[in-house]
C-alpha positions as CSV (number, residue, x, y, z in Angstrom):
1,X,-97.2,-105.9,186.8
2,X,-96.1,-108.6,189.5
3,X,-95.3,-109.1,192.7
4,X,-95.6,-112.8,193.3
5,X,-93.8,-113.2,196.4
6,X,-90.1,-114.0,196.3
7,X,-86.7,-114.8,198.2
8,X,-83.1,-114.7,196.9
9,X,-81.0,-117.0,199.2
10,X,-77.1,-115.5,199.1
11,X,-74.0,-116.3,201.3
12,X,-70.7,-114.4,202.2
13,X,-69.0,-117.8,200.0
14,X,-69.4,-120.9,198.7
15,X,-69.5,-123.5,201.0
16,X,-72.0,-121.8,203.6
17,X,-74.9,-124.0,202.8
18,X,-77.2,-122.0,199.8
19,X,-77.9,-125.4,198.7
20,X,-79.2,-127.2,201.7
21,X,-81.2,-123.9,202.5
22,X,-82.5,-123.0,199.5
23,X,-83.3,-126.4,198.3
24,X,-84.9,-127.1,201.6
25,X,-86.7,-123.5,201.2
26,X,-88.6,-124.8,198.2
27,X,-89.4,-128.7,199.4
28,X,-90.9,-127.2,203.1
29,X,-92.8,-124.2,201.5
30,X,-93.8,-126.9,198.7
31,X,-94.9,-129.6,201.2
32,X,-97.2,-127.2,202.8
33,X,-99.3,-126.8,199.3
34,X,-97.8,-123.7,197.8
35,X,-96.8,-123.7,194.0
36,X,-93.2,-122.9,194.3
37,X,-90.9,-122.1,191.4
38,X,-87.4,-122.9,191.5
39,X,-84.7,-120.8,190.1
40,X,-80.7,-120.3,190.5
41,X,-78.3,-117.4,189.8
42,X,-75.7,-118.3,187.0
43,X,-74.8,-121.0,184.6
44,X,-75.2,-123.9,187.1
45,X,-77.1,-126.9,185.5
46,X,-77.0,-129.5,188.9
47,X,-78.5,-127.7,191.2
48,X,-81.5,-126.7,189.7
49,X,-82.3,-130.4,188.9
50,X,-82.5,-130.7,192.9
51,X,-84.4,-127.9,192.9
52,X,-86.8,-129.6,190.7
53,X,-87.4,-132.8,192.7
54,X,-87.8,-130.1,195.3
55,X,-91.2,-128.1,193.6
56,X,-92.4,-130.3,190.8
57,X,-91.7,-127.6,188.4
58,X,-88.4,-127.0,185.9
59,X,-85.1,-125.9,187.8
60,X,-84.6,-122.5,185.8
61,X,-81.2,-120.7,185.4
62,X,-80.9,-116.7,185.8
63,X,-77.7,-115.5,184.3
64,X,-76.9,-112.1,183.9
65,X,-74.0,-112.6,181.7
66,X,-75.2,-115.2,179.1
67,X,-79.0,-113.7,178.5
68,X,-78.0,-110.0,179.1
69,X,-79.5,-108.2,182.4
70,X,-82.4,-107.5,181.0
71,X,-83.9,-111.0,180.1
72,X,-83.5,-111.5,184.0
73,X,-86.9,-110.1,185.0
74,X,-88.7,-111.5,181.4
75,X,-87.4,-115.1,181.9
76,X,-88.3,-114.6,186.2
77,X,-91.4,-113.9,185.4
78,X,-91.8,-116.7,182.8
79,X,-90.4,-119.3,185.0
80,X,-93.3,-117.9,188.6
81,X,-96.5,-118.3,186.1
82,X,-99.0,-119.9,188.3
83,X,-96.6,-120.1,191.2
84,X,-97.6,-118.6,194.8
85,X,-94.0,-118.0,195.6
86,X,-90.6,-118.2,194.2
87,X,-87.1,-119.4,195.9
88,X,-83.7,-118.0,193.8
89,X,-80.7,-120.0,194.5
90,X,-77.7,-117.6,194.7
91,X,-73.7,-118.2,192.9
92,X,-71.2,-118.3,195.0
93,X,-70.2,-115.1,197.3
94,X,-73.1,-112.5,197.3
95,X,-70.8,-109.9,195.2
96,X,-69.1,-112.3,193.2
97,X,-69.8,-111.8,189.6
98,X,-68.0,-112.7,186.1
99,X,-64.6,-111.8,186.4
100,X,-63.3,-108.3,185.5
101,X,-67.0,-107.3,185.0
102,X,-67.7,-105.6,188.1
103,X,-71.3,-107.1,189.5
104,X,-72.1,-108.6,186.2
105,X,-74.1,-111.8,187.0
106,X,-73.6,-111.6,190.5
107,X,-76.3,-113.0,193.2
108,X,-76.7,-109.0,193.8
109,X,-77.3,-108.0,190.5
110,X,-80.1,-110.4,189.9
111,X,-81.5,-109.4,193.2
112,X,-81.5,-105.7,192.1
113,X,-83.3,-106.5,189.0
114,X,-85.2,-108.6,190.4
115,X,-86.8,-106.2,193.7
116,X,-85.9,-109.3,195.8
117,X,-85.0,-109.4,199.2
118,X,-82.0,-111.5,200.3
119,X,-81.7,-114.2,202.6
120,X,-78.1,-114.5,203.6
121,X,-76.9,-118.1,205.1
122,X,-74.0,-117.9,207.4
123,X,-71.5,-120.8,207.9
124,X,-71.1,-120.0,211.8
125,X,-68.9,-122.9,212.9
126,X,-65.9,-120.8,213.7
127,X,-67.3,-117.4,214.9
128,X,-69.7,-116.1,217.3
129,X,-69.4,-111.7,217.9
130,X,-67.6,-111.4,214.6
131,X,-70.5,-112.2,212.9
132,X,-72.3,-109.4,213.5
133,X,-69.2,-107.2,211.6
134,X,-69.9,-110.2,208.9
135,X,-73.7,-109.3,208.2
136,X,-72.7,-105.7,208.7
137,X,-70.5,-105.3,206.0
138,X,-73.0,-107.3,203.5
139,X,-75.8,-105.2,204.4
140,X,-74.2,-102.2,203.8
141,X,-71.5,-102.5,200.8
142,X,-74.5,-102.0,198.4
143,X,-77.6,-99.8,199.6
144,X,-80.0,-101.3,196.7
145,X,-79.3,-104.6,198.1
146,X,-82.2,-105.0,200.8
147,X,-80.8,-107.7,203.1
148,X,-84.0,-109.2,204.8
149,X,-82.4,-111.3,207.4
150,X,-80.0,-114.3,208.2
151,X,-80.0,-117.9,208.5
152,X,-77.2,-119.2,211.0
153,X,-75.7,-122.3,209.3
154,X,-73.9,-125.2,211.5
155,X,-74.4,-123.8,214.8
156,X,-72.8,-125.6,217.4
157,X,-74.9,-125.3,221.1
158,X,-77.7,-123.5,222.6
159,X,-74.8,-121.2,224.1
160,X,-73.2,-120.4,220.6
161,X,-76.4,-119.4,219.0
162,X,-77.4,-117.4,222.0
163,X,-74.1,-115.4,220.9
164,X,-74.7,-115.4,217.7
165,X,-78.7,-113.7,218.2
166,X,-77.3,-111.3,220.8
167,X,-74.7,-110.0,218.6
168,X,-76.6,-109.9,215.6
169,X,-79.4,-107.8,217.5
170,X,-77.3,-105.1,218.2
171,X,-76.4,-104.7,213.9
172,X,-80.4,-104.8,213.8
173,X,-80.7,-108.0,211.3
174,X,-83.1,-110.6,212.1
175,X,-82.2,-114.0,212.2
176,X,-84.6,-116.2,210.3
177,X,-83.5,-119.6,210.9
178,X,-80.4,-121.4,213.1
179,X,-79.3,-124.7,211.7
180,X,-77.2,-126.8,213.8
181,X,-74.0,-128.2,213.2
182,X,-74.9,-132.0,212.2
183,X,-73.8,-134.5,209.2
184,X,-74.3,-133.2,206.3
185,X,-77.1,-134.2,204.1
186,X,-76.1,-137.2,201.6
187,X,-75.5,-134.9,198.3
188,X,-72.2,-136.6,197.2
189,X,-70.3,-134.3,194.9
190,X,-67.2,-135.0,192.1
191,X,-65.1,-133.6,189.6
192,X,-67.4,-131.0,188.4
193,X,-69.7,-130.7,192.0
194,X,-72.6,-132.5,193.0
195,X,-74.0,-135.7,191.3
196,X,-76.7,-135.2,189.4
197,X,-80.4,-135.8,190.2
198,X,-80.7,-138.6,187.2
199,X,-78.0,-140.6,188.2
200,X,-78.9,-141.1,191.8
201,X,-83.0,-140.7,191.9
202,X,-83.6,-142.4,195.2
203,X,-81.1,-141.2,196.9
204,X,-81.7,-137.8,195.7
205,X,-85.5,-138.1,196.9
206,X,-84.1,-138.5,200.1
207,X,-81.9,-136.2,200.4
208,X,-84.4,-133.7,199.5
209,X,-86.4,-134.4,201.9
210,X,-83.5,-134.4,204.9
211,X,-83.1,-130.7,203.2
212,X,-86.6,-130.1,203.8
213,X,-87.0,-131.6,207.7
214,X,-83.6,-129.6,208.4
215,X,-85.3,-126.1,206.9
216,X,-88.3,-126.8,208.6
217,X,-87.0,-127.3,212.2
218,X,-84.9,-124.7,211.8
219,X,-86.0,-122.1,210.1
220,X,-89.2,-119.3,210.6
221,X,-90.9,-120.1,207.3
222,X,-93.8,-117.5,208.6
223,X,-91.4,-115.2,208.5
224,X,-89.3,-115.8,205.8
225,X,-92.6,-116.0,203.6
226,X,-93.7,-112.7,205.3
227,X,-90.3,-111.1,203.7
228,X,-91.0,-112.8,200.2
229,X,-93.9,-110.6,199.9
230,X,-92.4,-107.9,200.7
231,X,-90.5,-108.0,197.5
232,X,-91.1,-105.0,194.9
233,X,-93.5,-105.0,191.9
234,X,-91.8,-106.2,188.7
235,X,-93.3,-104.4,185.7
236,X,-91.3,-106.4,183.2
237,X,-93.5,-108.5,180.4
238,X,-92.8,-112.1,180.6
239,X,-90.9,-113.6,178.3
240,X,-92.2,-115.9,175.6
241,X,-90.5,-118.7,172.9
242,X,-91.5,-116.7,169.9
243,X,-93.8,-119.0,168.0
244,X,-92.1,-119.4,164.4
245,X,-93.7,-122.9,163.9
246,X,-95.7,-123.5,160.5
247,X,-96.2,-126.6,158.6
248,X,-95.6,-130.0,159.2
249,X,-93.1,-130.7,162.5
250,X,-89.6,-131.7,162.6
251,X,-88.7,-134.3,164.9
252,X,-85.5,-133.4,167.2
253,X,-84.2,-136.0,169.4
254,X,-82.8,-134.5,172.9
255,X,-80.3,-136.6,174.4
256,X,-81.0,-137.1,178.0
257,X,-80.7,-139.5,181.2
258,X,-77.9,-140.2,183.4
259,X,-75.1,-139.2,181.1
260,X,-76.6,-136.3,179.2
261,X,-78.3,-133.9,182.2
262,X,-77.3,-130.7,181.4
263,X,-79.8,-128.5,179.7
264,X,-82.0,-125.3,180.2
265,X,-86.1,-125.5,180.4
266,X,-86.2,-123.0,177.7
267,X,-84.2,-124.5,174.8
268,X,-86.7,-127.1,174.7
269,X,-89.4,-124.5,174.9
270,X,-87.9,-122.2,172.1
271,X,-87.6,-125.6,170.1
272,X,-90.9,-126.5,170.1
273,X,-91.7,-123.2,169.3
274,X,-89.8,-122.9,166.5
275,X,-91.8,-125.8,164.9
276,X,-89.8,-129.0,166.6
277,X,-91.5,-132.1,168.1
278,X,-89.1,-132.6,170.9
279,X,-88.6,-136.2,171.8
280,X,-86.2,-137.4,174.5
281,X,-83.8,-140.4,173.8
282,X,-80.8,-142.1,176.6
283,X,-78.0,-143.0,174.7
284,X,-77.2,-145.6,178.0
285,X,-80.3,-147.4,176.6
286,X,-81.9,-146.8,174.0
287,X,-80.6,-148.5,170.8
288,X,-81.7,-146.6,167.8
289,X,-82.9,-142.8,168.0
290,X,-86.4,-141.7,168.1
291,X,-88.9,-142.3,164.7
292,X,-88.6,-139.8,162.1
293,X,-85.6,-138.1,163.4
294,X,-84.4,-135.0,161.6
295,X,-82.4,-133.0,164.0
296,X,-80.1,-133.9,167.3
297,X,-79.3,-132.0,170.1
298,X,-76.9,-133.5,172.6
299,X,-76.0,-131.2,175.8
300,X,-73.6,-131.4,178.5
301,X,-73.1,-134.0,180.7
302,X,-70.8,-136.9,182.5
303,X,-69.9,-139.2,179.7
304,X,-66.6,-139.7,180.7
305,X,-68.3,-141.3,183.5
306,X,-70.5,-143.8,181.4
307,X,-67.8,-144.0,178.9
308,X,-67.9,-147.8,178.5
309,X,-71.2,-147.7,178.6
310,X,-71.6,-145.5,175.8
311,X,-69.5,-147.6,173.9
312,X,-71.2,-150.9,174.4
313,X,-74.2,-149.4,172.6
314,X,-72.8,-149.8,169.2
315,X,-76.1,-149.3,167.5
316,X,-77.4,-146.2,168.8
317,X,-73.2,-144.9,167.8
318,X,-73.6,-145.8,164.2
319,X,-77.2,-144.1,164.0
320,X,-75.6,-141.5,165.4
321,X,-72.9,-141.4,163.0
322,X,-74.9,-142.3,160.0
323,X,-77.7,-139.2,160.9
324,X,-75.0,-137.4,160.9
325,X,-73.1,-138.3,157.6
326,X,-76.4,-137.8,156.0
327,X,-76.0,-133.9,156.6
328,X,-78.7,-133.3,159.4
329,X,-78.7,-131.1,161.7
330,X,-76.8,-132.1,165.1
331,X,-76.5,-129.7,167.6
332,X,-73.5,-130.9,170.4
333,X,-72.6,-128.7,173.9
334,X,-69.5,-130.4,176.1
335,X,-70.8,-133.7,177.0
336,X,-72.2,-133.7,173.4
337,X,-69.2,-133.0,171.7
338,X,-67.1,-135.5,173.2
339,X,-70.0,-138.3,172.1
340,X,-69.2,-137.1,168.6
341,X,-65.2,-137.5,168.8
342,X,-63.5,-141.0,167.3
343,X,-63.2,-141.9,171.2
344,X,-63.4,-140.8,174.8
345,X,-60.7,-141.9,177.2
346,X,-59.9,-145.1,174.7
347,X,-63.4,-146.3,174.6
348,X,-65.2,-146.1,171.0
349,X,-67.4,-143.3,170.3
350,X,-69.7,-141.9,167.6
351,X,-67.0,-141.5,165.6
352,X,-67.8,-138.3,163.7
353,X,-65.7,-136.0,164.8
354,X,-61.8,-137.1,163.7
355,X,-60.6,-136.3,167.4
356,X,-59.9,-137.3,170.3
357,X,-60.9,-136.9,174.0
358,X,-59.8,-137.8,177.4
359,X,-60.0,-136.9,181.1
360,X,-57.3,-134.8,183.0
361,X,-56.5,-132.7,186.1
362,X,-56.8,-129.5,184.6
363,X,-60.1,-127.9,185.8
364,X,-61.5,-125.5,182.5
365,X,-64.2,-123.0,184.2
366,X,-65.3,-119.6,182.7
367,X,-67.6,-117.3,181.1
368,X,-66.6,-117.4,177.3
369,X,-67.5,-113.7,174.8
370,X,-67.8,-116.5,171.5
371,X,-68.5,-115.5,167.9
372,X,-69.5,-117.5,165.2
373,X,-66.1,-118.3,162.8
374,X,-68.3,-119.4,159.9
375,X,-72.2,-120.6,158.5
376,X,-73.7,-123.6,160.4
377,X,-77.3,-124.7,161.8
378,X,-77.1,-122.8,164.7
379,X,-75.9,-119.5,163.3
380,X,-74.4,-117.3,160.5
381,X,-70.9,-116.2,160.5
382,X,-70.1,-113.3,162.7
383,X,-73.0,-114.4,164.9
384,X,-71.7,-113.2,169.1
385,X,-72.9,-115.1,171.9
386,X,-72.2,-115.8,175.2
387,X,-71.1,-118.7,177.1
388,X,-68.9,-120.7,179.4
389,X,-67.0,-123.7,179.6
390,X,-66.7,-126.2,182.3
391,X,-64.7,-129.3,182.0
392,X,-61.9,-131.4,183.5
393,X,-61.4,-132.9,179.9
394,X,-59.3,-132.2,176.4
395,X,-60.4,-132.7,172.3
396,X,-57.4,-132.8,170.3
397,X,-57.3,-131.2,167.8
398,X,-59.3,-128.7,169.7
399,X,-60.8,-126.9,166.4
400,X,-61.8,-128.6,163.2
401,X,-60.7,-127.3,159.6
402,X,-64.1,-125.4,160.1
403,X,-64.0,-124.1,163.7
404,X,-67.3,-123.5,165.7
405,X,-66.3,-120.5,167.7
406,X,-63.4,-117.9,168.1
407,X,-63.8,-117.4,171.8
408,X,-62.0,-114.7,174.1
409,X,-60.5,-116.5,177.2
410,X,-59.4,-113.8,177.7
411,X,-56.7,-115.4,174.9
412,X,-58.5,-115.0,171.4
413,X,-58.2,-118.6,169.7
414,X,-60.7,-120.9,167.8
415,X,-62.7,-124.3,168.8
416,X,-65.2,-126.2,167.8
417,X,-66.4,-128.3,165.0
418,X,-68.6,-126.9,162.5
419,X,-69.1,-130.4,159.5
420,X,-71.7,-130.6,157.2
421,X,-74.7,-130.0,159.9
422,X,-72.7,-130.5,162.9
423,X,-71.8,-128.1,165.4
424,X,-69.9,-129.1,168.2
425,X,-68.3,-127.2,170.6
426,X,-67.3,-127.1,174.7
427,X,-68.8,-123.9,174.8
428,X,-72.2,-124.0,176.7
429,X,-74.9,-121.0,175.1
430,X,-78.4,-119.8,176.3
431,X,-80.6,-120.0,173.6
432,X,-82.6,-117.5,175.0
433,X,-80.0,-114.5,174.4
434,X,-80.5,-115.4,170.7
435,X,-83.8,-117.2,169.8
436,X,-82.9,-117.2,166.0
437,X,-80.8,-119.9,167.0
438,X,-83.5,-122.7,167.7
439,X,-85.6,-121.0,164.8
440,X,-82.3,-121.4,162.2
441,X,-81.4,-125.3,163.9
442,X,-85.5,-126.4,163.3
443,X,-85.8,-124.8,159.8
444,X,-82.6,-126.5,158.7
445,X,-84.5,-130.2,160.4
446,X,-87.3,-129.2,157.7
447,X,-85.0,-128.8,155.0
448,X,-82.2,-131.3,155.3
């Protein structure tokens, strides 16, 4: 049984602020000594990294569509051991879930499953009365959502949030916090939404901490910590990595830094579990991979931004290429897969994929049912899993001769690269909805 105390910060739309509030939420309550553990709704890896700098603990992602509703609660609790209090980040609109799924892996659901109350943060600029009807019709389109109270974002005078209090005392919801209507804090954003933590440290400590002074001023953090413990007991058990690991340890390299950022806390976890000495490499610097290497894993990222970069660093490339040609075990997301190809927008790459990638226009952004098309190291033919894509660039050919996935989108088609022990794919997966999957990639580093 828990109840460590708990907030789920929501808004009507993107746009209204969750960020800056909840990010804020986490540095103030942080700053005043509390153990504070960071999470956000969906399959968002950029946010929870300023979430991070925020608490001092992991960023950790709760999606009800690629882990399954009930991992929500399990990997929750996981994530709050030896925390006093716990911030969740919500996705986009309050309601807004997968598409076509009904609430699937909205900001709701997880607060549902979670006995959370909600915090919702209101973009006020343009309304004063109206917002009352606003509040109203989120508090009461779903009874099992237990709206706690609202947070007035970019409020304009002393007059306008005197109208907005009055109005939103007569629908009976308490206002929490009033932020005024000032520059925005400095979280530059681009193609695919904010800039990362790891490629802008400094100025991400900073802006952190402008999140924090902005919360702090503005907000009731009594009273928004009072409402956290009102939250209801969870009797869920904790999930756990299952511990698979005997014998003598494989060593997987984990791309990371500025260019590879994209990962969850728990694959590492289930790794290491599964047997794996986990040892992190940046393929902007470092020329050769880690000692003793017998598996990769490269995740998602912004190489096409660090493309000539990448290049330059010829011999890290043909160790990449030669681990690879030697039949171990390389596990590539996205970011990851495009490393692999002959070259990313004209600039050299690993070269072990025979393909080729490059930026465009075209946003790609969705939840993805995949299942496995054939054998790899990540999983046995006929294998399903969920995921999602989201990418502003192309591979062609999109699927190798031995395709990784035959996704639903909701057009059923193939892609992927599944090559002696490569499997590369766009198609970003939770490891936690299938453990096996780390236990299969680190047995296969002990054997290759």
């Amino acid at each position: 049984m828990s109840s460590v105390p708990r907030l789920v910060v929501a808004a009507p739309s993107s746009g209204s602020g969750k960020t800056t509030v909840a990010t804020g939420l986490m540095a103030a309550f942080a700053a005043r000594g509390l153990a504070v553990s960071p999470h956000k709704v969906g399959p968002d890896y950029i946010d929870p990294g300023y979430h991070a700098l925020a608490t001092g603990r992991p960023g950790r992602n709760l999606d009800a569509y690629l882990c399954g509703p009930e991992l929500i609660a399990p990997l929750f609790l996981h994530g709050v051991r030896g925390c006093d209090l716990a911030v969740v980040e919500g996705v986009m609109g309050l309601y807004d879930g997968a598409a076509g799924e009904g609430e699937l892996a909205s900001t709701a659901q997880v607060a549902k499953l979670l006995r959370a109350p909600v915090v919702l943060v209101v973009d006020a600029s343009s309304q004063s009365r109206s917002v009352a009807a606003l509040v109203h019709g989120f508090a009461s389109w779903d009874p099992q959502v237990r709206l706690g109270g609202v947070i007035l974002n970019k409020v304009g005078s002393d007059r306008h949030e005197e109208l907005l209090r009055e109005a939103l005392d007569a629908a009976g919801v308490p206002v929490l916090g009033v932020l005024r209507r000032v520059p925005q804090v400095d979280t530059p954003s681009r193609h695919l939404g904010l800039v990362p933590v790891a490629e802008r440290r400094t100025d991400a400590v900073d802006a952190v901490a402008a999140m924090a002074a902005q919360v702090e001023q503005g907000c009731d953090l009594e009273a928004l910590a009072a409402l956290a413990r009102s939250a209801g007991v969870l009797s869920d058990a904790p999930w756990d990595p299952p511990v698979t690991a005997t014998g003598r340890r494989a060593v997987v390299a984990v791309a990371g830094g500025a260019a590879f950022t994209f990962s969850y806390a728990e694959h590492t976890e289930l790794l290491t579990a599964a047997g794996a000495e986990v040892v992190p490499f940046d393929p902007l610097r470092d020329e050769q991979l880690p000692d003793n290497t017998a598996g990769l894993v490269i995740g998602g990222g912004f190489p096409e931004m660090y493309a000539g970069e990448l290049s330059a660093n010829e011999p890290l490339r043909r160790a990449v290429a030669e681990l690879a040609l030697d039949g171990a075990p390389v596990a590539a997301e996205c970011a990851g897969l495009l490393y692999l190809c002959r070259e990313l927008d004209g600039s050299p790459m690993c070269g072990v994929l025979d393909a080729a990638a490059r930026m465009t226009q075209r946003l790609t952004l969705g939840y993805r049912d995949a299942v496995a098309v054939g054998d790899s190291v990540l999983a046995v033919a006929g294998t399903r899993m969920r995921g999602h894509e989201f990418h502003r660039t192309v591979v062609e050919p999109g699927a190798g001769a031995a395709p990784a996935w035959g996704v639903r989108t909701p057009v059923r088609r193939v892609e992927g690269f599944v090559q002696q022990g490569v499997h590369a794919s766009y198609v970003h997966t939770h490891w936690a909805s299938r453990p096996g999957v780390a236990r299969r990639f680190v047995e296969r580093c002990r054997t290759s």
